[in-house]
N, C-alpha and C positions, 0 to 999 in steps of 0.2 A: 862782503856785506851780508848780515843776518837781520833778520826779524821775528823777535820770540812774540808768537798768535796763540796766547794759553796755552804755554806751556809746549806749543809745538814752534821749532827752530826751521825757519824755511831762510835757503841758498838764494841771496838776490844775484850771484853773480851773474845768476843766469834769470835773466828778463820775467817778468811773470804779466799774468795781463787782471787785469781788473775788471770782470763785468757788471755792466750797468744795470741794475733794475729800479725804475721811477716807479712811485707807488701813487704819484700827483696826477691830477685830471689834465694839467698847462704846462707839463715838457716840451718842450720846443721841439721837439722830436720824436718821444712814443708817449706823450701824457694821455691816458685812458685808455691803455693797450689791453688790461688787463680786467676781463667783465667778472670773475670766478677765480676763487682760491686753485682749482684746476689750471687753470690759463696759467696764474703767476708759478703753480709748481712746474707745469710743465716747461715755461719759460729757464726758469733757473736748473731745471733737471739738463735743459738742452746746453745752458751754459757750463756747467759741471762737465759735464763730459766731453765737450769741446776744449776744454783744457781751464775753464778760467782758474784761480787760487783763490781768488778774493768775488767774494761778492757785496757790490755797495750799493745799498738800499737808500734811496731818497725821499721824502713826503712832504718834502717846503720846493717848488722849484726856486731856482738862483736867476733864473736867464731875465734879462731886462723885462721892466715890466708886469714881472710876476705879481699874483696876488697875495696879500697879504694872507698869513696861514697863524691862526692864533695856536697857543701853546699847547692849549688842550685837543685842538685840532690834529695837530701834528702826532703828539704824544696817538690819540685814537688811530689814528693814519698806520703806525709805523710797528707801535708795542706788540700789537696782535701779530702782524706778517713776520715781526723777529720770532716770536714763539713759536709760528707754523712751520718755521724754516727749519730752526732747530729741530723742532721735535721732527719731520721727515727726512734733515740731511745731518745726523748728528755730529758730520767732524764737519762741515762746513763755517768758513771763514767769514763771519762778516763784517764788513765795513760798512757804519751809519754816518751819513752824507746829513748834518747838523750842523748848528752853531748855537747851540741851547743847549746849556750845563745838565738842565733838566731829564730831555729827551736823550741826550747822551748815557745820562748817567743809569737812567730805566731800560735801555736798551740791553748795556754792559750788565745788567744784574741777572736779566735774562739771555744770556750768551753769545752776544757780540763782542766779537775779538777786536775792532780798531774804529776809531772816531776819525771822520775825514770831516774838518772844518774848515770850510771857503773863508769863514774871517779870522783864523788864527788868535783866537780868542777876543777880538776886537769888539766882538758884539756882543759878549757875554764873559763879564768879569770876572766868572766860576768855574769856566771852561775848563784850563790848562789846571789848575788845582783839583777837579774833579778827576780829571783825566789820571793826574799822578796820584789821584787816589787808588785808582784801580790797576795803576801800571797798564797801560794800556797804550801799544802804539798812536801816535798821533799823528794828521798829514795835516801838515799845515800850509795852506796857500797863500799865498798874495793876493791884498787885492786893496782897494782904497773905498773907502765909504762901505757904502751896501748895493745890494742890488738894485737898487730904485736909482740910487744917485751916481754910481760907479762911474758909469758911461759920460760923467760930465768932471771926472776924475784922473784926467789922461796926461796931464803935461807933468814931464819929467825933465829933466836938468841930463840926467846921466841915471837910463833905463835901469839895464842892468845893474851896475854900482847901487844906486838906490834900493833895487831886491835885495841883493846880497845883504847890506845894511839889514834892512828890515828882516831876512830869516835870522840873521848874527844876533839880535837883540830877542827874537820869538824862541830858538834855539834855548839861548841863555835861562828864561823865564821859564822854558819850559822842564829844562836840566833841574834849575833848584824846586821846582815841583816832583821832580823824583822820576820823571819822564824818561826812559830808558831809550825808546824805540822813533824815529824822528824819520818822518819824510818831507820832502820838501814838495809843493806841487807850484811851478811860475804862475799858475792861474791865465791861462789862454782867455781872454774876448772878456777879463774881469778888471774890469781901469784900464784898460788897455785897449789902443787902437788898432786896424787891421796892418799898417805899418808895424806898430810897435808888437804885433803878435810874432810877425818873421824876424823882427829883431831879435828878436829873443830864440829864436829857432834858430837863428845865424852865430850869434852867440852864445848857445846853451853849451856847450860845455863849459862858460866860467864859469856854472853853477857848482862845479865839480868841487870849486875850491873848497865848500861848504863839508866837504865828505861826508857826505849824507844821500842815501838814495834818491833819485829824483823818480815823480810821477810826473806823468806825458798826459793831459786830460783836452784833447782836440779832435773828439768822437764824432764828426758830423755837425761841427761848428761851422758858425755865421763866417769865420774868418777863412772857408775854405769856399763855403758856396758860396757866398756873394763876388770872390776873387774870379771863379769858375762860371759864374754867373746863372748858377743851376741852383739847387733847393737840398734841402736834410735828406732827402731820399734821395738825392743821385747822388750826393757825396762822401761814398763808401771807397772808391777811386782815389779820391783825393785822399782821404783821412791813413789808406792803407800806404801810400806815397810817404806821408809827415811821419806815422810812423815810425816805417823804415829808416828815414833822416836821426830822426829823435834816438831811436838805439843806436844807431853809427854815433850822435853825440853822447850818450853815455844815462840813458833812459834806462831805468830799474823796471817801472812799473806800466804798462800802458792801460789805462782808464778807458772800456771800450765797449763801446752797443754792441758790436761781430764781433765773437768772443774766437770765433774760427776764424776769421780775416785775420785778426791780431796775432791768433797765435801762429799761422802760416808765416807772418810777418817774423818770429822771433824764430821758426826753425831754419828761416831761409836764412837770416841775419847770423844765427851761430853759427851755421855751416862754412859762411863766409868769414867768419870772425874765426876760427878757429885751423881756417886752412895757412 
């Protein structure tokens, strides 16, 4: 499996990790991390060198609850930190963490290489045509509703089966948009119950049918600490645990705050995979 990130062709055969940088005050885990353009460079300098590929940059949180983030909000949030990133890390990879045509679209013109949208265009009817305007990889997740309403979104008939369904028909729509470059991501702890989270860890490899890279995005999620019965900060234990699980199931991408935990996670994982 490949992925052309302008013009550069990056090897998913081999795991890559995603780090996370929240640009929001209400991450449910580091929202306000960041007081100084210093703090966020020196944040993504530390991820960079620790091995990440991708860095995805967010300004709207998704996590229940969240507050609403108006357009121009968002767009002010996010346009500036794409330019600063660029201009200090110039071959750097980023992925903009949206679901506004808009914000997508002004990110990609200042040199964001991939759109990660939680609603797979469900939220914005210019998404997936935007996107295949610019050729531009797309992750598309699962999820039912929005983030307000997700969480009262959970009854399923047949889990799995029903994803599948819905990437088979986002895939399609996204192909005759000119969409070259396709990730899938299950959407952990989004419509989806703390049962139906390991369901899908139990069963992720029928995602495979899809042949399509899968991202793994269960960084410090509700669906580890509340199991553990500890908080976003102890649950680096757990998260490096699933993981491990997720590339034995056939995980391309892992989406991850410890950008050093993760990648520990994928040299220990090849070495085993390859013996």
């Amino acid at each position: 499996m490949t992925l052309n990130c302008k013009g550069q062709l990056l090897d998913l055969d081999t795991p890559k990790v995603m780090g996370i940088l929240n640009i929001t005050p209400d991450s449910f885990y580091d929202g306000g991390s960041y007081k100084s353009e210093d703090d966020l460079l020196k944040k993504v300098n530390s991820m960079l060198l620790q091995g990440a590929t991708f860095i995805d940059v967010g300004a709207y949180s998704s996590r229940p609850g969240a507050d609403y983030v108006e357009e121009k909000e968002e767009l002010a949030r996010i346009v500036p930190i794409v330019k600063l990133l660029i201009h200090h890390f110039p071959d750097i990879i980023l992925s903009i963490d949206t679901f506004r045509s808009t914000v997508a679209e002004e990110c990609l013109k200042h040199g964001a290489a991939i759109i990660n949208d939680i609603s797979a265009g469900n939220l914005d009817s210019k998404m997936i045509s935007t996107v295949g305007k610019y050729k531009a990889p797309y992750i598309l997740m699962h999820m039912r509703g929005n983030p307000n309403s997700m969480q009262h979104k959970t009854h399923y008939k047949d889990l799995l089966g029903e994803m599948i369904f819905y990437f088979s028909e986002k895939v399609a729509l996204a192909r005759e948009s000119g969409i070259q470059d396709i990730i899938i991501d299950p959407g952990f702890g989004f419509a989806k119950t703390l049962e139906q989270n390991y369901e899908i860890l139990k069963k992720f490899s029928l995602l495979q049918q899809l042949e399509l890279p899968i991202l793994t995005g269960i960084s410090r999620k509700s669906m580890i600490y509340k199991l553990l019965q500890n908080t976003p900060k102890e649950a680096l234990n757990g998260t490096t645990a699933l993981h491990m699980y997720a590339l034995g199931q056939g995980s391309k991408i892992l989406r991850a705050h410890d950008v050093k935990e993760a990648m520990e996670c994928i040299t220990l994982f090849n070495t085993i995979d390859t013996k």
